[in-house]
N, CA, C and O atoms as a Maestro MAE file, in Angstrom:
{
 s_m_m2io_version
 :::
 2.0.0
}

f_m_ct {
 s_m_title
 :::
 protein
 m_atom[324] {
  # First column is atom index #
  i_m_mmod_type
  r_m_x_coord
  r_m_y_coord
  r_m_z_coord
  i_m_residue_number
  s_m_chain_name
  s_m_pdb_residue_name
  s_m_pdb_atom_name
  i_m_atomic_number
  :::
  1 25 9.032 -46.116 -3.050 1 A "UNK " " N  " 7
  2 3 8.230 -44.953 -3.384 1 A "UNK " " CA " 6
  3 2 8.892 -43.726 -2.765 1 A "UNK " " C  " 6
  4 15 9.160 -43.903 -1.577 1 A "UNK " " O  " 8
  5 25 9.176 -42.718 -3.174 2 A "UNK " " N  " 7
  6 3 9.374 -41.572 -3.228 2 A "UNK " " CA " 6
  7 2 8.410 -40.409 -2.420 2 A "UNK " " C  " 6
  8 15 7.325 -40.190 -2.958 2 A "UNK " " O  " 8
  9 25 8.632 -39.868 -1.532 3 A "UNK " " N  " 7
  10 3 7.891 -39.175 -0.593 3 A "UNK " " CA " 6
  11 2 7.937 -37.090 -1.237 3 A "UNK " " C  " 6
  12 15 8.894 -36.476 -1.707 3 A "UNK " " O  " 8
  13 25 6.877 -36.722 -1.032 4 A "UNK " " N  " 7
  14 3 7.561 -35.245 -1.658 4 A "UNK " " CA " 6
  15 2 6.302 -34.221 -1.386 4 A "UNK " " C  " 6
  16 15 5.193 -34.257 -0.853 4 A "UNK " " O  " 8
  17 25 7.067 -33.378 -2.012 5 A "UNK " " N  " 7
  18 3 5.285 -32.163 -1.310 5 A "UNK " " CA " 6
  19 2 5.654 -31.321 -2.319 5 A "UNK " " C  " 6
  20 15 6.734 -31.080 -2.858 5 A "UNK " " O  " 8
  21 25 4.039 -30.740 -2.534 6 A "UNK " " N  " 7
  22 3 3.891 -30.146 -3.812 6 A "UNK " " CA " 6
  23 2 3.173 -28.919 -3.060 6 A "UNK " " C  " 6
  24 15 2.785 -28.998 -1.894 6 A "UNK " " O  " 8
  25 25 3.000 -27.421 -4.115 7 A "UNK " " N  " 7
  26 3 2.072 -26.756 -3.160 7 A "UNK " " CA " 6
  27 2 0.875 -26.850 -4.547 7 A "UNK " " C  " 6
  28 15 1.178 -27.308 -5.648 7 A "UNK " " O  " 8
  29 25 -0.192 -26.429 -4.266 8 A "UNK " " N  " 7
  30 3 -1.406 -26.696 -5.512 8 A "UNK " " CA " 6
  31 2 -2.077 -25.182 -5.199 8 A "UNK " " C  " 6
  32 15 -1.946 -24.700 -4.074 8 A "UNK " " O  " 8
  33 25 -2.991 -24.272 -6.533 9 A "UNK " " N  " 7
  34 3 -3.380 -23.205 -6.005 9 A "UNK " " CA " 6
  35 2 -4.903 -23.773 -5.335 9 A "UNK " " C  " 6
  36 15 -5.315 -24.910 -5.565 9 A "UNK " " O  " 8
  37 25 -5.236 -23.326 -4.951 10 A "UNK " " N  " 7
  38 3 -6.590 -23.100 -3.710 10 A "UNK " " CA " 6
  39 2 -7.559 -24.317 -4.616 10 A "UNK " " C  " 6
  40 15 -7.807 -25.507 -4.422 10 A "UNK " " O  " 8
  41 25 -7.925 -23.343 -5.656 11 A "UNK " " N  " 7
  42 3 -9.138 -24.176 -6.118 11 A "UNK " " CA " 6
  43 2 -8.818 -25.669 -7.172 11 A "UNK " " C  " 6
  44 15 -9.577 -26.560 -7.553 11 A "UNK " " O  " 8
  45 25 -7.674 -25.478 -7.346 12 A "UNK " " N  " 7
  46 3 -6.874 -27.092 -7.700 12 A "UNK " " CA " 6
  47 2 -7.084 -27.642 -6.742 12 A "UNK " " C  " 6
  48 15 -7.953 -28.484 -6.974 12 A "UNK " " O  " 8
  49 25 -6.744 -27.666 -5.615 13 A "UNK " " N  " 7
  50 3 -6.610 -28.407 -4.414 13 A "UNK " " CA " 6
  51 2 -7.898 -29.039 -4.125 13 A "UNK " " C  " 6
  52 15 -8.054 -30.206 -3.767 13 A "UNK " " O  " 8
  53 25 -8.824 -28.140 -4.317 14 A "UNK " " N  " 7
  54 3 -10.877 -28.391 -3.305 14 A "UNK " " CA " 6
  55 2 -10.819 -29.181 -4.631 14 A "UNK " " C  " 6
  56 15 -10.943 -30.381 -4.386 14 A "UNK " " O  " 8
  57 25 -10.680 -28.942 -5.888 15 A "UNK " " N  " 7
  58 3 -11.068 -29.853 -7.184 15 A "UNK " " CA " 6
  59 2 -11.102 -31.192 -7.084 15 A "UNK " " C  " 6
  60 15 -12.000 -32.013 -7.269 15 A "UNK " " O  " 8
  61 25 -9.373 -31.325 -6.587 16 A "UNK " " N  " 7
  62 3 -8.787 -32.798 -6.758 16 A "UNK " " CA " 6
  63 2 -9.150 -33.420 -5.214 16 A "UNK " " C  " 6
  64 15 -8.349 -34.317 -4.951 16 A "UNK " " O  " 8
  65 25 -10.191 -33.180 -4.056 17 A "UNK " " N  " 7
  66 3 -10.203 -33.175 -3.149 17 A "UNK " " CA " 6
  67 2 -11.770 -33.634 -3.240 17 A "UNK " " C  " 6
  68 15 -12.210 -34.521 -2.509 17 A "UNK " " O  " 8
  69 25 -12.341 -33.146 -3.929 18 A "UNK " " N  " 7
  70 3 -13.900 -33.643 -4.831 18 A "UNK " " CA " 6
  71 2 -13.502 -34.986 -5.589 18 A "UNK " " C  " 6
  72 15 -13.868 -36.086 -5.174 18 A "UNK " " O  " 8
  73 25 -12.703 -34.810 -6.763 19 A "UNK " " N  " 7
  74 3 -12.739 -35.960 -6.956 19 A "UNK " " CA " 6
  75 2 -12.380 -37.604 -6.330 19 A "UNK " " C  " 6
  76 15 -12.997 -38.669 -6.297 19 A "UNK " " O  " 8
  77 25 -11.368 -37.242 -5.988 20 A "UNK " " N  " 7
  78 3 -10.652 -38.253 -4.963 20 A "UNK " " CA " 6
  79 2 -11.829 -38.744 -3.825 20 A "UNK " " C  " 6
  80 15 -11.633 -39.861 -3.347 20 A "UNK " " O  " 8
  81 25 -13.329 -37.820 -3.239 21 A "UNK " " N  " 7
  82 3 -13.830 -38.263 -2.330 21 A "UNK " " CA " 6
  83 2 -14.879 -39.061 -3.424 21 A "UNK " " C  " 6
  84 15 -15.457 -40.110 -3.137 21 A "UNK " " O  " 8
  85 25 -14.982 -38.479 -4.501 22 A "UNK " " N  " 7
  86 3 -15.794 -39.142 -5.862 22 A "UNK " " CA " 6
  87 2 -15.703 -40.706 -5.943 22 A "UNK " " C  " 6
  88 15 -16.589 -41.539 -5.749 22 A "UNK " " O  " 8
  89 25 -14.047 -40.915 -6.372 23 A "UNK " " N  " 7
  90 3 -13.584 -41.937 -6.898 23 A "UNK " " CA " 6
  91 2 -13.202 -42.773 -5.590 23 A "UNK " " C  " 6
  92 15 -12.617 -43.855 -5.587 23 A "UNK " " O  " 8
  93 25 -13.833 -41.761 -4.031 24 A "UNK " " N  " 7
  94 3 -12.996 -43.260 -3.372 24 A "UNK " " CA " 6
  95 2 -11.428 -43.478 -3.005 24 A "UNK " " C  " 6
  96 15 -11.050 -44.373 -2.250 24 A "UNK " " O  " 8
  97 25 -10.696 -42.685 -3.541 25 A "UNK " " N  " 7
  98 3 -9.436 -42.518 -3.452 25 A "UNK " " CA " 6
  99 2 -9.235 -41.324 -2.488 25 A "UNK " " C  " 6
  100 15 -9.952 -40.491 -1.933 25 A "UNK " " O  " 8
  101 25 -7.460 -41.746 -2.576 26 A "UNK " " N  " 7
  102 3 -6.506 -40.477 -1.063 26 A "UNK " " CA " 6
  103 2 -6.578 -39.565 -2.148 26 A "UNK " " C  " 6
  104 15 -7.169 -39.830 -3.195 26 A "UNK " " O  " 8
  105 25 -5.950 -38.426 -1.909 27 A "UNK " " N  " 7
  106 3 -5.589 -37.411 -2.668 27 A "UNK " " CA " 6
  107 2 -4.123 -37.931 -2.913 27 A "UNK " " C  " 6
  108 15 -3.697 -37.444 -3.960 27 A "UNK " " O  " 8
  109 25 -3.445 -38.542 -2.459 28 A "UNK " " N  " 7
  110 3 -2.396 -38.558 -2.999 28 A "UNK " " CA " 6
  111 2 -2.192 -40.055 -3.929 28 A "UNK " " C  " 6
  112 15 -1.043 -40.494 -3.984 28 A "UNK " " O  " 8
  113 25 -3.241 -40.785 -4.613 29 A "UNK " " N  " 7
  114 3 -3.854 -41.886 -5.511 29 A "UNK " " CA " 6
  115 2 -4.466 -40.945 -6.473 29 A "UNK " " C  " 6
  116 15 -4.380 -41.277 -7.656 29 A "UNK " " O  " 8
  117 25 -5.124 -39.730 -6.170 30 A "UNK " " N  " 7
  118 3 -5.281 -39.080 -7.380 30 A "UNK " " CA " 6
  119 2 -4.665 -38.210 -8.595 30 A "UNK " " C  " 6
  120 15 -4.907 -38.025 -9.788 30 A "UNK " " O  " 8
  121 25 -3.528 -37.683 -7.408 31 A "UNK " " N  " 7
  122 3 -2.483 -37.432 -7.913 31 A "UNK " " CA " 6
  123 2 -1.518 -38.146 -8.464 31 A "UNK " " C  " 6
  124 15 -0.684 -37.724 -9.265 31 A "UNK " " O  " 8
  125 25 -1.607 -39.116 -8.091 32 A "UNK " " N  " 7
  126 3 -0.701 -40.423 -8.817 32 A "UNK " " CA " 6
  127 2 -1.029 -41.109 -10.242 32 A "UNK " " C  " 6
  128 15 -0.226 -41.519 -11.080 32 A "UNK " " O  " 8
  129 25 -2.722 -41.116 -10.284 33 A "UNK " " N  " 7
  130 3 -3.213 -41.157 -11.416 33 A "UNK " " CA " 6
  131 2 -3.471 -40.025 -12.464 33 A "UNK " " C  " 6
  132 15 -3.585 -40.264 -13.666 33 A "UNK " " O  " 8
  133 25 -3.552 -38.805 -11.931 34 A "UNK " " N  " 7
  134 3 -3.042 -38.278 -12.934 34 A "UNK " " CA " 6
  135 2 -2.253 -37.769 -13.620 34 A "UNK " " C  " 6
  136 15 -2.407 -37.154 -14.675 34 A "UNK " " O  " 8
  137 25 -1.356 -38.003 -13.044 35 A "UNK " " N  " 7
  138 3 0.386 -38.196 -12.978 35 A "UNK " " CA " 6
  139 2 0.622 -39.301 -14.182 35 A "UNK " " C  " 6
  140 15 1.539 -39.156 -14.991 35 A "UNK " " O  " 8
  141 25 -0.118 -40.211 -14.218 36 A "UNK " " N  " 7
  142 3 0.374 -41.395 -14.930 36 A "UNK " " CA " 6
  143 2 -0.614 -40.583 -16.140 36 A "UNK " " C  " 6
  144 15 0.141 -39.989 -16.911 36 A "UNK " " O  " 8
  145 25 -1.821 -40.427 -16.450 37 A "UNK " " N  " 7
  146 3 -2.537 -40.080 -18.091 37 A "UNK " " CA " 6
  147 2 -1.534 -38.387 -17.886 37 A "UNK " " C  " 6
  148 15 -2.432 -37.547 -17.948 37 A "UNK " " O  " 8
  149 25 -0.924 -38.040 -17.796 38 A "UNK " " N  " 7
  150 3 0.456 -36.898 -18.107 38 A "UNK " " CA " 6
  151 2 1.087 -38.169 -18.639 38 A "UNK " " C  " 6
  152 15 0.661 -38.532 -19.735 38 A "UNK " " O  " 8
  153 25 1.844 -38.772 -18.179 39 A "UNK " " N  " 7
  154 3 3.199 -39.224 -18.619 39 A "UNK " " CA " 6
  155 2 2.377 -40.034 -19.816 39 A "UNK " " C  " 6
  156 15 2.527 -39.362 -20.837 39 A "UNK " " O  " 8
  157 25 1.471 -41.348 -20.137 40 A "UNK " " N  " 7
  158 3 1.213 -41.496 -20.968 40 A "UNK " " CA " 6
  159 2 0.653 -40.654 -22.726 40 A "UNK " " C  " 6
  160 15 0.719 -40.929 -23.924 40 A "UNK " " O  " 8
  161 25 0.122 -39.536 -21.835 41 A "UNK " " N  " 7
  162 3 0.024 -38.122 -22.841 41 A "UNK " " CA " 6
  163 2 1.684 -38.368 -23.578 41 A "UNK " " C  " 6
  164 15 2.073 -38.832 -24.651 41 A "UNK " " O  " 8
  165 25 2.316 -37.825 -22.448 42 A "UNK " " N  " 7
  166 3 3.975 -37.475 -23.034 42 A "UNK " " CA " 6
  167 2 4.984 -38.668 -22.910 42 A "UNK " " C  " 6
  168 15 5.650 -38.736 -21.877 42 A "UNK " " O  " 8
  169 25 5.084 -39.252 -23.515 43 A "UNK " " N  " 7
  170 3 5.707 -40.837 -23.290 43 A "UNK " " CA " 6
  171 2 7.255 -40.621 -23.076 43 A "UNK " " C  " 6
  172 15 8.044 -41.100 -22.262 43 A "UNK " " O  " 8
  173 25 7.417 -39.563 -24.288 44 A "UNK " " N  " 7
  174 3 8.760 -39.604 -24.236 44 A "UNK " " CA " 6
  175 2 9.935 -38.478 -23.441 44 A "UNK " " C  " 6
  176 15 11.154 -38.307 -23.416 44 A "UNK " " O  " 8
  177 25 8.521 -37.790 -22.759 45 A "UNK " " N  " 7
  178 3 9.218 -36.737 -21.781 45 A "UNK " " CA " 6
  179 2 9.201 -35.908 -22.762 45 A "UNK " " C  " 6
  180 15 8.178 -35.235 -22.641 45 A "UNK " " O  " 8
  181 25 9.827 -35.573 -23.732 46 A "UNK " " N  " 7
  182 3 10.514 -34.426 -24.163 46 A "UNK " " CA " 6
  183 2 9.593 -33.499 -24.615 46 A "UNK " " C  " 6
  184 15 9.956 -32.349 -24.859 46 A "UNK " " O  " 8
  185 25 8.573 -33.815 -24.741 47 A "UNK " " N  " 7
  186 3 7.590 -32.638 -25.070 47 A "UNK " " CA " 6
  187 2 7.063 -31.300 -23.694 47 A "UNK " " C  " 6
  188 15 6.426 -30.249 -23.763 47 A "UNK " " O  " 8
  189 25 7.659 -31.972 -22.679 48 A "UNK " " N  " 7
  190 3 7.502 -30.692 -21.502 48 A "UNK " " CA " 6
  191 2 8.520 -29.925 -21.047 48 A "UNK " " C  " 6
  192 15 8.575 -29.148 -20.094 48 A "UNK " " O  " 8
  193 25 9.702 -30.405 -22.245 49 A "UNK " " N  " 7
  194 3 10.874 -29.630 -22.196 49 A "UNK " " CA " 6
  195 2 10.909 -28.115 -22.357 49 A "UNK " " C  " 6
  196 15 11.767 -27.411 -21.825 49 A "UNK " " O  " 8
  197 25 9.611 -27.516 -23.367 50 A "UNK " " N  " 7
  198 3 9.357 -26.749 -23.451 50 A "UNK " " CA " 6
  199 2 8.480 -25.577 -22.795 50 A "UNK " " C  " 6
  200 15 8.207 -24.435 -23.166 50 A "UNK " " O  " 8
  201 25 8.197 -26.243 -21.809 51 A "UNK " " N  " 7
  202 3 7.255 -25.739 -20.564 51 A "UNK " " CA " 6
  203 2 7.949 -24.789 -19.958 51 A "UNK " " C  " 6
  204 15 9.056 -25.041 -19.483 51 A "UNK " " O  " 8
  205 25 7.426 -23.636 -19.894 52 A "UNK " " N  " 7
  206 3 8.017 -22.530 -19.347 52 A "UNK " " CA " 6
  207 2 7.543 -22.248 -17.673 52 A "UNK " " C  " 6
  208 15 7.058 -23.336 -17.365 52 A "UNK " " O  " 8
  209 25 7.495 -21.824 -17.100 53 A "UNK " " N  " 7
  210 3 7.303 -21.200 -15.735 53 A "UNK " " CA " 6
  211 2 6.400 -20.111 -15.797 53 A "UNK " " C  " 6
  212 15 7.013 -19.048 -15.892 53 A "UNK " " O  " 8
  213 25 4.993 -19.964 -15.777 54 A "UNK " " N  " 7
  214 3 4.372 -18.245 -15.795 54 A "UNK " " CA " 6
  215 2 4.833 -17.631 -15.347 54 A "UNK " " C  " 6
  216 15 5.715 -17.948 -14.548 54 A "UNK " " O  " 8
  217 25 4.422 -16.107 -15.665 55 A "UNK " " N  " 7
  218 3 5.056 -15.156 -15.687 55 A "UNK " " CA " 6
  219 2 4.266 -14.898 -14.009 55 A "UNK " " C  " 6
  220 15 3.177 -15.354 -13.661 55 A "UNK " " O  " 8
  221 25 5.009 -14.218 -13.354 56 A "UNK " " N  " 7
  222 3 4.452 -14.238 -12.115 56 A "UNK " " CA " 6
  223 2 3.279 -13.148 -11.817 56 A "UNK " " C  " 6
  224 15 3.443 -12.116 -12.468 56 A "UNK " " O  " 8
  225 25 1.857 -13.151 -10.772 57 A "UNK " " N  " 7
  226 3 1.381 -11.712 -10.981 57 A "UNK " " CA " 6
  227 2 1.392 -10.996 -9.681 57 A "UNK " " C  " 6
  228 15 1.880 -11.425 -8.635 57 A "UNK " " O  " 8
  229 25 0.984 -10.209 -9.807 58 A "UNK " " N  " 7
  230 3 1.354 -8.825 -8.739 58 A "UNK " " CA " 6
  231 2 0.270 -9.501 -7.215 58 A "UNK " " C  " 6
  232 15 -0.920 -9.390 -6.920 58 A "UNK " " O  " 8
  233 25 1.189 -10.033 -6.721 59 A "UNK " " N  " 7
  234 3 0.743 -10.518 -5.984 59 A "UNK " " CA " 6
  235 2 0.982 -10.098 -4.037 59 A "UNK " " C  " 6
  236 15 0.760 -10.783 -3.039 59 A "UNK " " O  " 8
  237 25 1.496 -8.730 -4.201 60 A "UNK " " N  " 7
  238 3 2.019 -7.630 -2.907 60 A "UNK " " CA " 6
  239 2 0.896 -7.337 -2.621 60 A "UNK " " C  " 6
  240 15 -0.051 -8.035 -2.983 60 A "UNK " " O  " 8
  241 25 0.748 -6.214 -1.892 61 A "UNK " " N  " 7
  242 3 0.102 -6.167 -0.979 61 A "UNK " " CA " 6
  243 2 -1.217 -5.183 -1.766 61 A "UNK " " C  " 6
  244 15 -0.910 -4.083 -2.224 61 A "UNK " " O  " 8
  245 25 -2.227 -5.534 -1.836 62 A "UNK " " N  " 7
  246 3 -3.000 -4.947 -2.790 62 A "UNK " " CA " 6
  247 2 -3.010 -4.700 -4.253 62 A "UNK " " C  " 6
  248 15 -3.597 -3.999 -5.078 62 A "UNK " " O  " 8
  249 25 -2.272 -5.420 -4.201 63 A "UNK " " N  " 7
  250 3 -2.180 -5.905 -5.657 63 A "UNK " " CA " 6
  251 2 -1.002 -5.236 -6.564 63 A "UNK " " C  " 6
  252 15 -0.749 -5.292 -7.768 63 A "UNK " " O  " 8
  253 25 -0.418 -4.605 -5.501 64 A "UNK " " N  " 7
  254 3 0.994 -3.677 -5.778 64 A "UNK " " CA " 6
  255 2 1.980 -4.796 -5.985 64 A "UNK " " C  " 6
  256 15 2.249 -5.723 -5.220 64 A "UNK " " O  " 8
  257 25 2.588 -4.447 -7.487 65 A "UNK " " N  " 7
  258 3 3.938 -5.155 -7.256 65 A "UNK " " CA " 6
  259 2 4.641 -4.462 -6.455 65 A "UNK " " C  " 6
  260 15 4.298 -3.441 -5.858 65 A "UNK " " O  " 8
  261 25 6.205 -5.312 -6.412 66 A "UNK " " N  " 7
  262 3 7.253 -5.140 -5.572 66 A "UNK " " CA " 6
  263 2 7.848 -3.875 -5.407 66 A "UNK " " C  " 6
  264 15 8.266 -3.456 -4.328 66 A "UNK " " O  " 8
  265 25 7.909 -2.917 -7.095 67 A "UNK " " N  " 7
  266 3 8.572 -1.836 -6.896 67 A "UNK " " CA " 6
  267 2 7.866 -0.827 -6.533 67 A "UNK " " C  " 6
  268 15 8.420 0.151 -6.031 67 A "UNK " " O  " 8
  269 25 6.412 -0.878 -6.735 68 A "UNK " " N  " 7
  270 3 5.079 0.011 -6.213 68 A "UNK " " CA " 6
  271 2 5.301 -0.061 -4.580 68 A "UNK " " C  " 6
  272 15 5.238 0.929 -3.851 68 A "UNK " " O  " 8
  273 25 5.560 -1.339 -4.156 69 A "UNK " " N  " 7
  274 3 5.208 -1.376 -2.399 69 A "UNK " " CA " 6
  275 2 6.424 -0.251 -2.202 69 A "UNK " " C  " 6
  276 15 6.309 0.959 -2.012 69 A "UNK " " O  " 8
  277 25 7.245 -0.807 -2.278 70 A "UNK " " N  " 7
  278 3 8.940 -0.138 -2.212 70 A "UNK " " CA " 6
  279 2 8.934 1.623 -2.668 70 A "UNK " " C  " 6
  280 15 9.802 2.392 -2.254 70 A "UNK " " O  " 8
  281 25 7.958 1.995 -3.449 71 A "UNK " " N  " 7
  282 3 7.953 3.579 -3.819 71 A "UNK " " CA " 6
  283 2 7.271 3.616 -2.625 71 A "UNK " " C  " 6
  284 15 7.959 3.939 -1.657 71 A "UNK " " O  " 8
  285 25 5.857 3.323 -2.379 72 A "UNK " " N  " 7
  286 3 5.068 3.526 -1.672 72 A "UNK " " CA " 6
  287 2 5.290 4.025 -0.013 72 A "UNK " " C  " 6
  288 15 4.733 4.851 0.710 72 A "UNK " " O  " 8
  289 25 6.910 2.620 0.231 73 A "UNK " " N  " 7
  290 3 7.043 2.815 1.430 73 A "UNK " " CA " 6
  291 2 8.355 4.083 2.133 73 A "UNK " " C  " 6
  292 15 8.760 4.359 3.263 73 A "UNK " " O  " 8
  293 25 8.752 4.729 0.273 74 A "UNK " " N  " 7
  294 3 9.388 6.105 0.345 74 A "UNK " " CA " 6
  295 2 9.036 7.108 0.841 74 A "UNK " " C  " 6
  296 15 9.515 7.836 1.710 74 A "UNK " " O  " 8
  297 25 7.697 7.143 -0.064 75 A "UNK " " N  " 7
  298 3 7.079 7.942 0.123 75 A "UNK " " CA " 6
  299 2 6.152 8.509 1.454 75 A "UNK " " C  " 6
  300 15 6.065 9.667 1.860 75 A "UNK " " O  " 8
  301 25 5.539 7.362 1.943 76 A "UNK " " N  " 7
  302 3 5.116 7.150 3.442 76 A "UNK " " CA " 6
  303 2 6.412 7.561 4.284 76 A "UNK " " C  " 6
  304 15 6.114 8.121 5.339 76 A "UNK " " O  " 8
  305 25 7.346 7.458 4.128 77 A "UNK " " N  " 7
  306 3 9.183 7.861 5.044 77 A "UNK " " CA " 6
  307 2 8.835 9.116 4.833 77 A "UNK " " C  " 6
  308 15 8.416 9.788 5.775 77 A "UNK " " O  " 8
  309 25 8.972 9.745 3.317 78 A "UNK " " N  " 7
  310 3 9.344 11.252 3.288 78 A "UNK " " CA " 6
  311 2 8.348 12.298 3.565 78 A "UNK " " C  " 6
  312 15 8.480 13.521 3.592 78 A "UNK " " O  " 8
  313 25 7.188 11.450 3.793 79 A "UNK " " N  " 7
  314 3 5.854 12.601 5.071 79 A "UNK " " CA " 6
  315 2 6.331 12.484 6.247 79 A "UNK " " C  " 6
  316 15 6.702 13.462 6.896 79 A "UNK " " O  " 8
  317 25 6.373 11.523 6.588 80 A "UNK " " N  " 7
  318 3 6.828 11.944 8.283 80 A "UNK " " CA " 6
  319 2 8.114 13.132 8.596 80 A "UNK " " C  " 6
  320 15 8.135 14.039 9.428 80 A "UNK " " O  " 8
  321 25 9.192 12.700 7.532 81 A "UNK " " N  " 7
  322 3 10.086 13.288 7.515 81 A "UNK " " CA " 6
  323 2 10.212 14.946 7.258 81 A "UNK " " C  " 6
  324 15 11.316 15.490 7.267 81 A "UNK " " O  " 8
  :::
 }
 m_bond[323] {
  # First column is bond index #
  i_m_from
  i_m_to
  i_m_order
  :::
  1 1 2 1
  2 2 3 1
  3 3 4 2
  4 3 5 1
  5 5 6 1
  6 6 7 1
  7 7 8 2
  8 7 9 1
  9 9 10 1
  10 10 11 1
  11 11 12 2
  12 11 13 1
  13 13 14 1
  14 14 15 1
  15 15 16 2
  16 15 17 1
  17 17 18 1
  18 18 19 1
  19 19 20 2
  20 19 21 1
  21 21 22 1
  22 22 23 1
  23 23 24 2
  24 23 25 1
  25 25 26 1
  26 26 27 1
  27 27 28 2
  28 27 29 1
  29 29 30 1
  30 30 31 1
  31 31 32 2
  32 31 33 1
  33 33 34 1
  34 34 35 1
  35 35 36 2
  36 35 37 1
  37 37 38 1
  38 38 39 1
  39 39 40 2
  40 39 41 1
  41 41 42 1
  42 42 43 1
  43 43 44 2
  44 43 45 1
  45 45 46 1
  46 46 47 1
  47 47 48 2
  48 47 49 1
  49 49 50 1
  50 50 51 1
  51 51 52 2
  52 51 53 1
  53 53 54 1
  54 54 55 1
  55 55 56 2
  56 55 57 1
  57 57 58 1
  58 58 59 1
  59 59 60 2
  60 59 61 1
  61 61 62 1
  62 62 63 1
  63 63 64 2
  64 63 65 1
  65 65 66 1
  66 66 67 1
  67 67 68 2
  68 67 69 1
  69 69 70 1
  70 70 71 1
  71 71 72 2
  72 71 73 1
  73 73 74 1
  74 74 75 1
  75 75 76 2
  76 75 77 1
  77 77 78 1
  78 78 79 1
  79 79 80 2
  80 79 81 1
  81 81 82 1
  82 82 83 1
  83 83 84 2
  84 83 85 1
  85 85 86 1
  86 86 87 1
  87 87 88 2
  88 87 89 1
  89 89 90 1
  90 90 91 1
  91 91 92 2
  92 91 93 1
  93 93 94 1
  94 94 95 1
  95 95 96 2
  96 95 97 1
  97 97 98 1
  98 98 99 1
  99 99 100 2
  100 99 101 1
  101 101 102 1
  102 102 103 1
  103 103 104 2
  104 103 105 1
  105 105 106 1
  106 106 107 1
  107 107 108 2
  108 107 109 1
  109 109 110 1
  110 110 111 1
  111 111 112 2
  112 111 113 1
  113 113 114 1
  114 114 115 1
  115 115 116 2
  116 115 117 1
  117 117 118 1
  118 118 119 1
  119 119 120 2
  120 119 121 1
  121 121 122 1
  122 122 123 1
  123 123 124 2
  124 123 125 1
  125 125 126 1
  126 126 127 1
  127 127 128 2
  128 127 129 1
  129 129 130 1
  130 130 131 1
  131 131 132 2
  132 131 133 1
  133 133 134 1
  134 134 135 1
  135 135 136 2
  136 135 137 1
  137 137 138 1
  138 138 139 1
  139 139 140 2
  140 139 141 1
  141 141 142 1
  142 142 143 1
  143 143 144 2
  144 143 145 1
  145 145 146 1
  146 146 147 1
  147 147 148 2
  148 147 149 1
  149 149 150 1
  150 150 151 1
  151 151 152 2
  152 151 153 1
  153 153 154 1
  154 154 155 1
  155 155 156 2
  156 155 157 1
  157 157 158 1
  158 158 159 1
  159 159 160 2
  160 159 161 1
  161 161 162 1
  162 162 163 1
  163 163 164 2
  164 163 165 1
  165 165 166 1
  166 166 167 1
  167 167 168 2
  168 167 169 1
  169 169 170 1
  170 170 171 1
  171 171 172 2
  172 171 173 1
  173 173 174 1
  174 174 175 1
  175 175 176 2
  176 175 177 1
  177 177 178 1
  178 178 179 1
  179 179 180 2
  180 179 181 1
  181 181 182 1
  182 182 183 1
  183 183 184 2
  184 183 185 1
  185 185 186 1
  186 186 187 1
  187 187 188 2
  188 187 189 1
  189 189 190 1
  190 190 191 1
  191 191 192 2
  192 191 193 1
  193 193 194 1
  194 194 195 1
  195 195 196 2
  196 195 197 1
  197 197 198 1
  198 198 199 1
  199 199 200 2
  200 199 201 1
  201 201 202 1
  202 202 203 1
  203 203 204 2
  204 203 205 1
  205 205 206 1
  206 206 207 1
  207 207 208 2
  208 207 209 1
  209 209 210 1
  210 210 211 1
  211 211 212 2
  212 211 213 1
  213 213 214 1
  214 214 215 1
  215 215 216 2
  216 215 217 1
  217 217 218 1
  218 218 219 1
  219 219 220 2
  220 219 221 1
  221 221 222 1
  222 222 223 1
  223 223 224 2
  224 223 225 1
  225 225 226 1
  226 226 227 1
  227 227 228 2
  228 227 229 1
  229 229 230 1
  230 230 231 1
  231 231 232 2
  232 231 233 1
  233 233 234 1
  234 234 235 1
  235 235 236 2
  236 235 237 1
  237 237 238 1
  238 238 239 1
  239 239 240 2
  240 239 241 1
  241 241 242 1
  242 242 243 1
  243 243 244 2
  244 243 245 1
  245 245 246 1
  246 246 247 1
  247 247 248 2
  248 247 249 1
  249 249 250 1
  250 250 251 1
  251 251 252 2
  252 251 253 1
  253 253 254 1
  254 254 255 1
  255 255 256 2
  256 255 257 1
  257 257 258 1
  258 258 259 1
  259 259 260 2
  260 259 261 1
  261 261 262 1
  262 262 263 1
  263 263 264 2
  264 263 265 1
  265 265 266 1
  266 266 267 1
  267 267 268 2
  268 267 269 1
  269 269 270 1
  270 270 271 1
  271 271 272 2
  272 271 273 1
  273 273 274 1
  274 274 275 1
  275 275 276 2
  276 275 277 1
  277 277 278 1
  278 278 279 1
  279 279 280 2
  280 279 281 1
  281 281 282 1
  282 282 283 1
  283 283 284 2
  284 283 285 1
  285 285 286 1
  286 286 287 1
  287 287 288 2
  288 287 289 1
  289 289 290 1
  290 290 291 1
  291 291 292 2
  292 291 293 1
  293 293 294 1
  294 294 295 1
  295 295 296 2
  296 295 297 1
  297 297 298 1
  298 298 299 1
  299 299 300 2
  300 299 301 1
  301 301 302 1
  302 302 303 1
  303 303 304 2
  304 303 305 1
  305 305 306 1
  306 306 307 1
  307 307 308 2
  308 307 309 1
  309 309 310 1
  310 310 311 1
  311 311 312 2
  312 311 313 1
  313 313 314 1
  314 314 315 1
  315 315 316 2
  316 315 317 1
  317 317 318 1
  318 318 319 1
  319 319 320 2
  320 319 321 1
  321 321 322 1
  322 322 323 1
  323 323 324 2
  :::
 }
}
């Protein structure tokens, strides 16, 4: 068996953390089972070939993307200055 770490968002995590205390199972038996109705879904793999990566969201500091923080922290420079 294969050892590995995954990260899950927040409320995935409490979900599969309910069920698993449901069914009696670890969390990592629940994940295993549903790991297996995926792969039986997709037998032949190739249908998640097409699975893309989301698009990421603005997840800085108040909800500022990256180039907002980065103006922001110009601009905060060129008052003092």
């Amino acid at each position: 068996m294969i050892k590995t770490q995954i990260q899950l968002p927040d409320q995935m995590y409490y979900a599969l953390k309910r069920v698993a205390e449901q069914q009696e199972w670890s969390l990592a038996e629940t994940i295993r089972r549903g790991s297996e109705l995926l792969l039986n879904r997709y037998p032949s793999g190739n249908s998640l070939v097409d699975w893309k990566l989301p698009e990421p969201q603005k997840l800085g500091c108040f909800g500022l993307s990256h180039q907002e923080i980065k103006d922001q922290i110009l601009n905060d420079q060129e008052k003092r200055d």
